[in-house]
PQR file of N, CA, C, O and H, with PARSE charges and radii, in Angstrom:
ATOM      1  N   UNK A   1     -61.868 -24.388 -67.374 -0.4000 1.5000
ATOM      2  CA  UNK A   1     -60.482 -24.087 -67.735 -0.0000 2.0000
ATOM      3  C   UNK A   1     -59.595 -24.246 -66.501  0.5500 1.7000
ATOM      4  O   UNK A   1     -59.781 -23.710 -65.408 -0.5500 1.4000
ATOM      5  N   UNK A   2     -58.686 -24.998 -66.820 -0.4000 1.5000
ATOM      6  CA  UNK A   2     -57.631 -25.504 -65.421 -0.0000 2.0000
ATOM      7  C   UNK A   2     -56.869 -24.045 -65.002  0.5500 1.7000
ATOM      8  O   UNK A   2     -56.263 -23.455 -65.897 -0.5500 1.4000
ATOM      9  H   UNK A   2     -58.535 -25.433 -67.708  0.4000 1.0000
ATOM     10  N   UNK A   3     -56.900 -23.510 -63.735 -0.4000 1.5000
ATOM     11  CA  UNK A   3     -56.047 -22.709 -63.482 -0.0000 2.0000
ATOM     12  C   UNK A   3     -54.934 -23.193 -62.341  0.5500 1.7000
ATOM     13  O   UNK A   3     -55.377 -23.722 -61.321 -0.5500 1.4000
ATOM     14  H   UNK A   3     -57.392 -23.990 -63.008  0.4000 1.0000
ATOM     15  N   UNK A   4     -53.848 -23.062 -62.458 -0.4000 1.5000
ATOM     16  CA  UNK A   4     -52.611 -22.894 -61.610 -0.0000 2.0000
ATOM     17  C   UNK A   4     -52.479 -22.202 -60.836  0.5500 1.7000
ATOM     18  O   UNK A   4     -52.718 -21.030 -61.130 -0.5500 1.4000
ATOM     19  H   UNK A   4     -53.489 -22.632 -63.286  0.4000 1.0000
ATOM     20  N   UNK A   5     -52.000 -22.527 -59.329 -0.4000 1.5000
ATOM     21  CA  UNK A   5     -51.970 -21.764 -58.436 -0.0000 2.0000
ATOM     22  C   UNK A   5     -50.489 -21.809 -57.502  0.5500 1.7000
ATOM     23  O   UNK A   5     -50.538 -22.952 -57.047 -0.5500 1.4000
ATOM     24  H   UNK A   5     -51.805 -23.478 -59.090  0.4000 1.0000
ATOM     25  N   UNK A   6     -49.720 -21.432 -57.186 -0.4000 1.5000
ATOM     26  CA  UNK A   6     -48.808 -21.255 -56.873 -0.0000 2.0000
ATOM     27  C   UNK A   6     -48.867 -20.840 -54.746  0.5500 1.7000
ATOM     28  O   UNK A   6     -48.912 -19.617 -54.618 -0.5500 1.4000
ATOM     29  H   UNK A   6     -49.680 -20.504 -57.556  0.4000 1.0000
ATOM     30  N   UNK A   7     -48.870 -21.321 -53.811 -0.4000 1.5000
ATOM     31  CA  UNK A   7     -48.774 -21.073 -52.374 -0.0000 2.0000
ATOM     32  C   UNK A   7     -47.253 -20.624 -52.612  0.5500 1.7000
ATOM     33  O   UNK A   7     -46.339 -21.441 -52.729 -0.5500 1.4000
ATOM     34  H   UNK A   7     -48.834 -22.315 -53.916  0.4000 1.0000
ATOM     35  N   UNK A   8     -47.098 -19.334 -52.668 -0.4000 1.5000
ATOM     36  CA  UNK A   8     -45.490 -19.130 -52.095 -0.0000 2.0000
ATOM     37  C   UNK A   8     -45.193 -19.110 -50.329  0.5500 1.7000
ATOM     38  O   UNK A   8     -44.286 -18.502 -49.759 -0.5500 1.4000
ATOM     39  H   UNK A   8     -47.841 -18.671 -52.574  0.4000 1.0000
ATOM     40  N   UNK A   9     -45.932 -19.705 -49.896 -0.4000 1.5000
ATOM     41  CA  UNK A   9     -45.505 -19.622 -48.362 -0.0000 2.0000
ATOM     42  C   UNK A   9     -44.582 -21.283 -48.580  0.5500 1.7000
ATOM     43  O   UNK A   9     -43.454 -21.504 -48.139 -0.5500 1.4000
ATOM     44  H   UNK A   9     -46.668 -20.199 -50.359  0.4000 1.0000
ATOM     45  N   UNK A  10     -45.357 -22.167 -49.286 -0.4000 1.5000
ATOM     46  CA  UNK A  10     -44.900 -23.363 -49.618 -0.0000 2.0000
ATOM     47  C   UNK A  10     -43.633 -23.623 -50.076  0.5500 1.7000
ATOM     48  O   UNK A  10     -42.794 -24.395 -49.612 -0.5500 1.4000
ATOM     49  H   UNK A  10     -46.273 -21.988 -49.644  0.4000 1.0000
ATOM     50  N   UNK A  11     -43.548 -22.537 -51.519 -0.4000 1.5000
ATOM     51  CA  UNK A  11     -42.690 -22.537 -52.534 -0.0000 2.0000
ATOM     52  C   UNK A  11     -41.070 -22.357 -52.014  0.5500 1.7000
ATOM     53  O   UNK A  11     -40.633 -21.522 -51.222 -0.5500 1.4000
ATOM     54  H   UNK A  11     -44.229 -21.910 -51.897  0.4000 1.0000
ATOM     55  N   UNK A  12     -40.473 -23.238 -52.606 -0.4000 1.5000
ATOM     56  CA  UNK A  12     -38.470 -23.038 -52.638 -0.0000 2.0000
ATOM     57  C   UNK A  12     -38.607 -22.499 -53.340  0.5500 1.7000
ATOM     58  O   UNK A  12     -38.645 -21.346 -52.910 -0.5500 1.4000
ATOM     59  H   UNK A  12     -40.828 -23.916 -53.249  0.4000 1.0000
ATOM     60  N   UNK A  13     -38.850 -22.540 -55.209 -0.4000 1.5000
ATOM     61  CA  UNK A  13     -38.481 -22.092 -55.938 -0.0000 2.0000
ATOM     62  C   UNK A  13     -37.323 -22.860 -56.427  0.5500 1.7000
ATOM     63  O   UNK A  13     -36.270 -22.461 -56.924 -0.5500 1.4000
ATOM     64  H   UNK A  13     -38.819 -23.476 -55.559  0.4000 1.0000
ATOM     65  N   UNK A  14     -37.755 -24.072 -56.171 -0.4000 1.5000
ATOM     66  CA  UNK A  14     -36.771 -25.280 -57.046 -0.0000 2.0000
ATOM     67  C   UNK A  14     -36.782 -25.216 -58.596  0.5500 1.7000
ATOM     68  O   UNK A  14     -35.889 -25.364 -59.431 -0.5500 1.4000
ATOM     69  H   UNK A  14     -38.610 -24.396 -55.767  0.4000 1.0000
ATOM     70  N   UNK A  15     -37.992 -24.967 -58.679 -0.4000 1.5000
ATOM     71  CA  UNK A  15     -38.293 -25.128 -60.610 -0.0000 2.0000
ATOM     72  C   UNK A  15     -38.493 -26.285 -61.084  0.5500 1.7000
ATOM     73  O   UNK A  15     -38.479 -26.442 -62.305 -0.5500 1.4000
ATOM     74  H   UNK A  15     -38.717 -24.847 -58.001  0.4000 1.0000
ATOM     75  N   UNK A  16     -38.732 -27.394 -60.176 -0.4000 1.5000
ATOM     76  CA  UNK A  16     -39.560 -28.269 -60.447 -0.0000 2.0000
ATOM     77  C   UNK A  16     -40.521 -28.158 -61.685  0.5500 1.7000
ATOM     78  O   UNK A  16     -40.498 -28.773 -62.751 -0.5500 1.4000
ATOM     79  H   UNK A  16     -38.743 -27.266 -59.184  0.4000 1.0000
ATOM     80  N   UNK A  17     -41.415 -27.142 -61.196 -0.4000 1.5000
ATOM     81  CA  UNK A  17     -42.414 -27.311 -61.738 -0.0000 2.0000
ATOM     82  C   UNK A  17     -42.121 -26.085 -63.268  0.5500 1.7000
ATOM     83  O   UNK A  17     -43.073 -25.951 -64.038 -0.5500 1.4000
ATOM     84  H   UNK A  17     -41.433 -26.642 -60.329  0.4000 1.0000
ATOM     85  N   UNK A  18     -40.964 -25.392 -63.525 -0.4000 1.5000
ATOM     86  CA  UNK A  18     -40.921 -24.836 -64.368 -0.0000 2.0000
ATOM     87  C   UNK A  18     -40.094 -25.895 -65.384  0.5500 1.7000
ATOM     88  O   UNK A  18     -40.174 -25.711 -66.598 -0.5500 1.4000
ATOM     89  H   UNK A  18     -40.191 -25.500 -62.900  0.4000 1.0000
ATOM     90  N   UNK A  19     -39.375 -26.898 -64.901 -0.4000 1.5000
ATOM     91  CA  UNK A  19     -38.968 -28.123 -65.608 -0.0000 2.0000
ATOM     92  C   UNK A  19     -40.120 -28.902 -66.509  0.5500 1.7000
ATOM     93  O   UNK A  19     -40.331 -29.129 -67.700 -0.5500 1.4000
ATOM     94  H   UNK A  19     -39.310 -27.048 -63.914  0.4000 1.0000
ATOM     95  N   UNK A  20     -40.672 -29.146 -65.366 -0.4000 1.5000
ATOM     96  CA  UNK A  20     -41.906 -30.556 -65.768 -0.0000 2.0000
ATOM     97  C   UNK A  20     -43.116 -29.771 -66.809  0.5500 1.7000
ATOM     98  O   UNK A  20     -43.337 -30.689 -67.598 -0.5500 1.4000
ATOM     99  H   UNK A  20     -40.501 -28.961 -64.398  0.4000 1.0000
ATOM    100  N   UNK A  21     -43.747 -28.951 -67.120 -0.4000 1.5000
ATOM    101  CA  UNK A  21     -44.651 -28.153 -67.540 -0.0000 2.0000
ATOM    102  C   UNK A  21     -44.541 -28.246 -68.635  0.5500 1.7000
ATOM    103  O   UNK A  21     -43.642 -27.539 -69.090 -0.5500 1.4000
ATOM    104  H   UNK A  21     -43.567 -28.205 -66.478  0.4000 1.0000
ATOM    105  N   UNK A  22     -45.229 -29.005 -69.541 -0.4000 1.5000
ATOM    106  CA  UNK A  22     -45.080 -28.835 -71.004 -0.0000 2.0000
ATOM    107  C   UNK A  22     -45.676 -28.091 -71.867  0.5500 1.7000
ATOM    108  O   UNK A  22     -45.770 -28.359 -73.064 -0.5500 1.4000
ATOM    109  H   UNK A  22     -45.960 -29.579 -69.171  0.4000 1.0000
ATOM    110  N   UNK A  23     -46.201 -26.920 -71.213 -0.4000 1.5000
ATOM    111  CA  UNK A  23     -46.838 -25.861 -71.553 -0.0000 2.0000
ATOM    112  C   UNK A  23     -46.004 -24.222 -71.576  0.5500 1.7000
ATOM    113  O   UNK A  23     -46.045 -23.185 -72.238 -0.5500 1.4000
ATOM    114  H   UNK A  23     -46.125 -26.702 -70.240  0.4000 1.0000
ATOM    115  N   UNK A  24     -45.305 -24.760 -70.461 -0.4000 1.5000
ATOM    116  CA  UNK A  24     -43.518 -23.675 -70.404 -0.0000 2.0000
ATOM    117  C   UNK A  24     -45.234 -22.530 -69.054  0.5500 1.7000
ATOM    118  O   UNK A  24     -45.124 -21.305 -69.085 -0.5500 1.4000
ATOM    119  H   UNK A  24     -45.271 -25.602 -69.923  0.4000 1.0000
ATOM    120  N   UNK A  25     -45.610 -22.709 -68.777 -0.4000 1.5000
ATOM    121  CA  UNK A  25     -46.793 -22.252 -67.905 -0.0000 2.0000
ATOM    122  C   UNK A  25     -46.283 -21.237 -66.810  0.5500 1.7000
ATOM    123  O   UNK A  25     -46.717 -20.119 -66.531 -0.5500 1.4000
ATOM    124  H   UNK A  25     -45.700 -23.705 -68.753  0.4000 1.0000
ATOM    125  N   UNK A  26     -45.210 -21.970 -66.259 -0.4000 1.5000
ATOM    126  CA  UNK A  26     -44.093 -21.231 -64.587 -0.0000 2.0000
ATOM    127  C   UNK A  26     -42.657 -20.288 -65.196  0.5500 1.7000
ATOM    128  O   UNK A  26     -41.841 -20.365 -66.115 -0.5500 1.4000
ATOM    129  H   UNK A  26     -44.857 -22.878 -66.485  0.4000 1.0000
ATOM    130  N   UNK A  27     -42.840 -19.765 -64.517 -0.4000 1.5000
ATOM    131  CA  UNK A  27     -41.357 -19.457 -64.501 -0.0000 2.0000
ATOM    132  C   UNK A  27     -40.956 -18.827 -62.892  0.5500 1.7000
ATOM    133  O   UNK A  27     -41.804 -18.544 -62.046 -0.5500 1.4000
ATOM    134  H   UNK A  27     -43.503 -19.702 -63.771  0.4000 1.0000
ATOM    135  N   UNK A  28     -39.778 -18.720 -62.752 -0.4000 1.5000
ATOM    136  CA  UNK A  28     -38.958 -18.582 -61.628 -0.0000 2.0000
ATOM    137  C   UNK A  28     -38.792 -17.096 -61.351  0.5500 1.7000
ATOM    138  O   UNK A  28     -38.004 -16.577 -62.141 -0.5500 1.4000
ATOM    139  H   UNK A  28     -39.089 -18.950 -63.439  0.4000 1.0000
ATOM    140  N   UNK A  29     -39.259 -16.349 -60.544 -0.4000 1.5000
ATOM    141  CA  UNK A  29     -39.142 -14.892 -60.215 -0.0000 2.0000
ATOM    142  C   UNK A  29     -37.778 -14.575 -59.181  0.5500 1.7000
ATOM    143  O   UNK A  29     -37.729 -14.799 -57.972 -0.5500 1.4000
ATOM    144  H   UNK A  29     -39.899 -16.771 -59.902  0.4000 1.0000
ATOM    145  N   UNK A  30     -37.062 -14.184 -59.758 -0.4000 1.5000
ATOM    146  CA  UNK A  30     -35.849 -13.786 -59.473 -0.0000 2.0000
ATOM    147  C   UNK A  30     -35.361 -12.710 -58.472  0.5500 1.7000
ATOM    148  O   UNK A  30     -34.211 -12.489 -58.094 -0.5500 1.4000
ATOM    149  H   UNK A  30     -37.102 -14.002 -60.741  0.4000 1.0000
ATOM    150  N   UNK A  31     -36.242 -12.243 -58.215 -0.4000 1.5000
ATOM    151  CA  UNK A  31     -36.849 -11.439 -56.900 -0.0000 2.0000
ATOM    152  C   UNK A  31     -37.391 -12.078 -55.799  0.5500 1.7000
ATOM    153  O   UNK A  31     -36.774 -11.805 -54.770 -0.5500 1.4000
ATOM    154  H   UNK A  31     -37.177 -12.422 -58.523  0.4000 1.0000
ATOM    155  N   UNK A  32     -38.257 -12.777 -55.659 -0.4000 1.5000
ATOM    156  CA  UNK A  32     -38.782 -13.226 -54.658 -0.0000 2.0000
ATOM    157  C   UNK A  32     -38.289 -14.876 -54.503  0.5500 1.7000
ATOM    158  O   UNK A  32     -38.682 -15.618 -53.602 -0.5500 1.4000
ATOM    159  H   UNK A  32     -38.758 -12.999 -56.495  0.4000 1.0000
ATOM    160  N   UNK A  33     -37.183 -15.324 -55.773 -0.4000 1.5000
ATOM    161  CA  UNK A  33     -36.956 -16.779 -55.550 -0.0000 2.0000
ATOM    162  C   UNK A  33     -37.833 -17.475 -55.523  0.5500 1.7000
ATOM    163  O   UNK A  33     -37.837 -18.345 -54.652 -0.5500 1.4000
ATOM    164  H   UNK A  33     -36.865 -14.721 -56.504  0.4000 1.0000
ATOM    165  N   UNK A  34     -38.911 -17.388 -56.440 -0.4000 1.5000
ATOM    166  CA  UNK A  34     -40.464 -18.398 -56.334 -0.0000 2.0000
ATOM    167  C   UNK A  34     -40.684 -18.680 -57.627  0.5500 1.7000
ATOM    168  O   UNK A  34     -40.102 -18.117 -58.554 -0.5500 1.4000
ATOM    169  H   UNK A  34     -38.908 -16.682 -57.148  0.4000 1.0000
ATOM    170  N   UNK A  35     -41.424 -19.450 -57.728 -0.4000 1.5000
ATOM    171  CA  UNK A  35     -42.085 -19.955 -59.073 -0.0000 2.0000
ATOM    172  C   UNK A  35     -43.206 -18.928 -59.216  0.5500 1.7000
ATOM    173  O   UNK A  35     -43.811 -18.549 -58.213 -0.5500 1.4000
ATOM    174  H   UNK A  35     -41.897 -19.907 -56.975  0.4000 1.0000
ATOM    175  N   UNK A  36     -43.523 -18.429 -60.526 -0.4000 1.5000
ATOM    176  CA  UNK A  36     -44.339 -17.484 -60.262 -0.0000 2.0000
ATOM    177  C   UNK A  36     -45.969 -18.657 -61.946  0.5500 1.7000
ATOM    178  O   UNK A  36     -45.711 -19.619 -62.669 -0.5500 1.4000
ATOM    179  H   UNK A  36     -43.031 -18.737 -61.341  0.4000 1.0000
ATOM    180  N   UNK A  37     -47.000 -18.051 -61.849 -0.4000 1.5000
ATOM    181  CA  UNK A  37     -47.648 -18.516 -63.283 -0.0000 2.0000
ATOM    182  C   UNK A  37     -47.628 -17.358 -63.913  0.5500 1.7000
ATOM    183  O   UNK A  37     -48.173 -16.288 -63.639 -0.5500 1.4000
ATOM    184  H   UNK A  37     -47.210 -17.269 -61.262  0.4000 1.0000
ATOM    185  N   UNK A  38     -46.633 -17.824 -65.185 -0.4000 1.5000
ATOM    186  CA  UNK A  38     -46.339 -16.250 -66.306 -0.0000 2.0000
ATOM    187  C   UNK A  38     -47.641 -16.245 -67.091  0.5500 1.7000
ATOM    188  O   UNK A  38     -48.398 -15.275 -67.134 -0.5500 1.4000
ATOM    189  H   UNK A  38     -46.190 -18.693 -65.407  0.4000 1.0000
ATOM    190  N   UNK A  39     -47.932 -17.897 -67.973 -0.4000 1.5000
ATOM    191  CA  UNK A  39     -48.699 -17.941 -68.584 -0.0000 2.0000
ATOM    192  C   UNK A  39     -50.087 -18.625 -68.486  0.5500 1.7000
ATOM    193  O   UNK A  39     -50.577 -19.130 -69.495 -0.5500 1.4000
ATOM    194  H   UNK A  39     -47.318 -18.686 -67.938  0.4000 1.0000
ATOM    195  N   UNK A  40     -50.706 -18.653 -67.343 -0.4000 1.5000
ATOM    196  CA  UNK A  40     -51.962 -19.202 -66.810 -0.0000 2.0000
ATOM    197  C   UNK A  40     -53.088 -20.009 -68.071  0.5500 1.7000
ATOM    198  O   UNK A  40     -53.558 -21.144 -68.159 -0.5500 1.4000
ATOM    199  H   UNK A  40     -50.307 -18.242 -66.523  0.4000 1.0000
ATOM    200  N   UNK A  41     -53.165 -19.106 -68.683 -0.4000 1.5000
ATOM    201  CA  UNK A  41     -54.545 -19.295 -70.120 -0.0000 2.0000
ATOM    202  C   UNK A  41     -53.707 -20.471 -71.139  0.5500 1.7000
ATOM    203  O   UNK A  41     -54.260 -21.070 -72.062 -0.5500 1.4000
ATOM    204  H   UNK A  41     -52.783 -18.184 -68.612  0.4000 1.0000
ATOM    205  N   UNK A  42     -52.399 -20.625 -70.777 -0.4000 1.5000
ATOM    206  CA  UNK A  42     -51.830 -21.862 -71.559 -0.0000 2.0000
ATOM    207  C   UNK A  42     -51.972 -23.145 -71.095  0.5500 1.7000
ATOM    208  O   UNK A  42     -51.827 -24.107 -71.849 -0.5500 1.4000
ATOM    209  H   UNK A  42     -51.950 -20.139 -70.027  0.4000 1.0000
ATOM    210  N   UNK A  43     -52.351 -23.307 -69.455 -0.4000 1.5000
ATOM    211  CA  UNK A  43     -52.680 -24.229 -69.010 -0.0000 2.0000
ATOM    212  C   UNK A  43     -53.392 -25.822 -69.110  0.5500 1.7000
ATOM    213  O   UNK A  43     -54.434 -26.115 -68.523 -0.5500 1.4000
ATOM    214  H   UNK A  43     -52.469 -22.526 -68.842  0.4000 1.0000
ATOM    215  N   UNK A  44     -52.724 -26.628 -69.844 -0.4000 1.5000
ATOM    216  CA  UNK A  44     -53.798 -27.883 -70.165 -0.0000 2.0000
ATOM    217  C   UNK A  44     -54.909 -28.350 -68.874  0.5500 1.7000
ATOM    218  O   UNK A  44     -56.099 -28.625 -69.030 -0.5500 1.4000
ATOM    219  H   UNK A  44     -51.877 -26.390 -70.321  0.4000 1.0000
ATOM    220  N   UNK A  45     -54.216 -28.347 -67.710 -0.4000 1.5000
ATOM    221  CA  UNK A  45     -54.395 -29.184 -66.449 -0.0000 2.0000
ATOM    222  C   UNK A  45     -54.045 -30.171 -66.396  0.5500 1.7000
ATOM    223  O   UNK A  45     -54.422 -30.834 -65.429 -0.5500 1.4000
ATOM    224  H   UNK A  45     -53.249 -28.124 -67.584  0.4000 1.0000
ATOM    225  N   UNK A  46     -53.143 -30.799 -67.398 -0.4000 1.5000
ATOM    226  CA  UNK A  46     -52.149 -32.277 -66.934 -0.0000 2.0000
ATOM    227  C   UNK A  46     -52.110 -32.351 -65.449  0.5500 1.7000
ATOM    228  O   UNK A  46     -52.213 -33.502 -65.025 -0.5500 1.4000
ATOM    229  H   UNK A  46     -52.837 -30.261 -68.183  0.4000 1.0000
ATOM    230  N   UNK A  47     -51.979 -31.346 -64.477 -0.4000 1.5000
ATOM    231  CA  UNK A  47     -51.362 -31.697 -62.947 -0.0000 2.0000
ATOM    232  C   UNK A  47     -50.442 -32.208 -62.852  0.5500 1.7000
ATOM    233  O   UNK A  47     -50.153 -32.671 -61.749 -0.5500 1.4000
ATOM    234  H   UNK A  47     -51.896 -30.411 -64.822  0.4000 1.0000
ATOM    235  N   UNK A  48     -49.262 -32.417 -64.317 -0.4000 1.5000
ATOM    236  CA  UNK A  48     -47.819 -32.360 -63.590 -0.0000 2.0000
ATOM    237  C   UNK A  48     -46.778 -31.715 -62.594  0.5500 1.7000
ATOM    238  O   UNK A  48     -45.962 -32.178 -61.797 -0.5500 1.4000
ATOM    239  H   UNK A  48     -49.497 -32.041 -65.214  0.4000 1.0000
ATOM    240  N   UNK A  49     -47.195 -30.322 -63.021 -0.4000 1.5000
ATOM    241  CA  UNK A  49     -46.506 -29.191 -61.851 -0.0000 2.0000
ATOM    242  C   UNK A  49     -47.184 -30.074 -59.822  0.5500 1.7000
ATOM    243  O   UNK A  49     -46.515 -30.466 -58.865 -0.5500 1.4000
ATOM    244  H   UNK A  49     -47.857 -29.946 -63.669  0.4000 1.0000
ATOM    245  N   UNK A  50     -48.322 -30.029 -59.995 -0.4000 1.5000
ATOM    246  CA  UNK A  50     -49.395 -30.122 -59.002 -0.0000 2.0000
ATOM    247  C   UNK A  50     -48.905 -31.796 -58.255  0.5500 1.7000
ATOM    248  O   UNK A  50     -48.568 -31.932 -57.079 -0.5500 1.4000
ATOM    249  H   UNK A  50     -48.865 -29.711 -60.772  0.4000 1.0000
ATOM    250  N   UNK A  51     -48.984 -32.923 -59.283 -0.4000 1.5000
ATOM    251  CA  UNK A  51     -47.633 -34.299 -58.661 -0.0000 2.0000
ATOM    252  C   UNK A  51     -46.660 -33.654 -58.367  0.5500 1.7000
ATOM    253  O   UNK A  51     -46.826 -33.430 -57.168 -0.5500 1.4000
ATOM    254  H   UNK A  51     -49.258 -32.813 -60.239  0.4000 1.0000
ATOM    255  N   UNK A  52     -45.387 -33.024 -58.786 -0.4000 1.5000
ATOM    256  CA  UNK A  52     -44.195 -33.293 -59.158 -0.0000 2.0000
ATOM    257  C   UNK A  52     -43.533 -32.077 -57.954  0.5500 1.7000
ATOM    258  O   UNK A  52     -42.470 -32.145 -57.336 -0.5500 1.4000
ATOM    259  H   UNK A  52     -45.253 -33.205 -59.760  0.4000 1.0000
ATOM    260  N   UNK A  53     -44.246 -31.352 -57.926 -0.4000 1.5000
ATOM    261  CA  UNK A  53     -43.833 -30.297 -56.596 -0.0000 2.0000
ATOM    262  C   UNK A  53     -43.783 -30.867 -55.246  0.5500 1.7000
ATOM    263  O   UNK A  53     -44.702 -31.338 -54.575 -0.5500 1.4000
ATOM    264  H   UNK A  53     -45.109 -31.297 -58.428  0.4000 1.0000
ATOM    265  N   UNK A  54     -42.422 -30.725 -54.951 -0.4000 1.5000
ATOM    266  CA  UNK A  54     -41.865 -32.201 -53.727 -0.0000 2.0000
ATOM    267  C   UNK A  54     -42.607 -30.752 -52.491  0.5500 1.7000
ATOM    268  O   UNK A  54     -42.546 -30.881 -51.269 -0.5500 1.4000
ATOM    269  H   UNK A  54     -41.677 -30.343 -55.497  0.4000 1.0000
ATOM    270  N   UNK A  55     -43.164 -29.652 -53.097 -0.4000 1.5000
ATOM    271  CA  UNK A  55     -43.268 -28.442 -51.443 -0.0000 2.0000
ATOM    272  C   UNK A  55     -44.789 -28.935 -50.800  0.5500 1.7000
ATOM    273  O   UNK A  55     -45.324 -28.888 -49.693 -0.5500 1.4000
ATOM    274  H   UNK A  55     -43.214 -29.546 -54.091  0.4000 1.0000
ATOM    275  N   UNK A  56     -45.233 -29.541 -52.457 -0.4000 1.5000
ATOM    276  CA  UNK A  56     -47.019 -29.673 -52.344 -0.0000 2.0000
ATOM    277  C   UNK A  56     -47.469 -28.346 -52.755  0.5500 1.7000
ATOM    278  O   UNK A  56     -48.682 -28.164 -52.661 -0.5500 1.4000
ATOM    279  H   UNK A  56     -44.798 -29.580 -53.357  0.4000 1.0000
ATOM    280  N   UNK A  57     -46.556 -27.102 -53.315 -0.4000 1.5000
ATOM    281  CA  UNK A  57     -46.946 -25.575 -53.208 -0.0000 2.0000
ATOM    282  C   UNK A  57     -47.865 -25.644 -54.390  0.5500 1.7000
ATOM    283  O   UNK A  57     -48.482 -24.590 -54.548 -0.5500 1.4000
ATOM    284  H   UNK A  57     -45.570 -27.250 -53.391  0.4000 1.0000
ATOM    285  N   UNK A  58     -48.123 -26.538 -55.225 -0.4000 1.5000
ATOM    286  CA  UNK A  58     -49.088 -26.042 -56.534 -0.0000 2.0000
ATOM    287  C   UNK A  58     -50.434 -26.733 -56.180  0.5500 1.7000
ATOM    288  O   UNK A  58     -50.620 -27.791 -55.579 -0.5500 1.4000
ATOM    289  H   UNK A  58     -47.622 -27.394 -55.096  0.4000 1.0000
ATOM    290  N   UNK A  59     -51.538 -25.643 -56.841 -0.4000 1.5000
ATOM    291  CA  UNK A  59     -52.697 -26.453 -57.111 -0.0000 2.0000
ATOM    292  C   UNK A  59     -53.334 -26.489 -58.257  0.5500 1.7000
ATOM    293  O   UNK A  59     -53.196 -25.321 -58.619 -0.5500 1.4000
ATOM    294  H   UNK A  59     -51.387 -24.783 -57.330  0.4000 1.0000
ATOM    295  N   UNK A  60     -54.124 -27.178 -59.339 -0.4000 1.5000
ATOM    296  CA  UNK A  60     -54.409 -26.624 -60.449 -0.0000 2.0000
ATOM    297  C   UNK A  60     -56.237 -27.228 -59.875  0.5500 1.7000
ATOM    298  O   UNK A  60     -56.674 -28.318 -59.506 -0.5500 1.4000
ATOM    299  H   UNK A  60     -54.236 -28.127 -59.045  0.4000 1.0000
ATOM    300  N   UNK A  61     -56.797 -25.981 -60.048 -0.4000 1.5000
ATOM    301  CA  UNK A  61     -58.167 -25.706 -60.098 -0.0000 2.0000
ATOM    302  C   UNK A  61     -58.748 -26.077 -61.046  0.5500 1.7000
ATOM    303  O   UNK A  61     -57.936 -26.238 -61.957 -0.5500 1.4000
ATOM    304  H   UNK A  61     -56.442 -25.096 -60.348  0.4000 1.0000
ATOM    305  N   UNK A  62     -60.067 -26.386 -61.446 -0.4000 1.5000
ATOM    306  CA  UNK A  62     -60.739 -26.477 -62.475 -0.0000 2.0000
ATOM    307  C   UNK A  62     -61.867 -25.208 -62.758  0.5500 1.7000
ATOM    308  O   UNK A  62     -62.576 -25.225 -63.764 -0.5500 1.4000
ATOM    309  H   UNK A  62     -60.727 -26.254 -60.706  0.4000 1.0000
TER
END
């Protein structure tokens, strides 16, 4: 099962990756200004978030 991983040392908190996700998987924590994984277990593992993050901050595990 693909899991998502989020480096907030990496992270802007552009939302890149809460854009691209066709799983709706990220969302943006409004507190810390980061992408946070709301919904992990929805995860396909496409690795769109994991391309498309210009920080490099995502990883999706297997």
């Amino acid at each position: 099962m693909a899991k998502p991983i989020v480096d907030e040392k990496k992270c802007t908190g552009c939302g890149t990756c809460v854009d691209i996700c066709p799983m709706q998987v990220f969302e943006l924590d409004k507190t810390k200004k980061k992408s946070t994984v709301k919904k992990p277990g929805d995860c396909i593992g496409c690795r769109a978030c994991e391309v498309q993050c210009p920080q490099g901050a995502i990883k999706v595990e297997d």
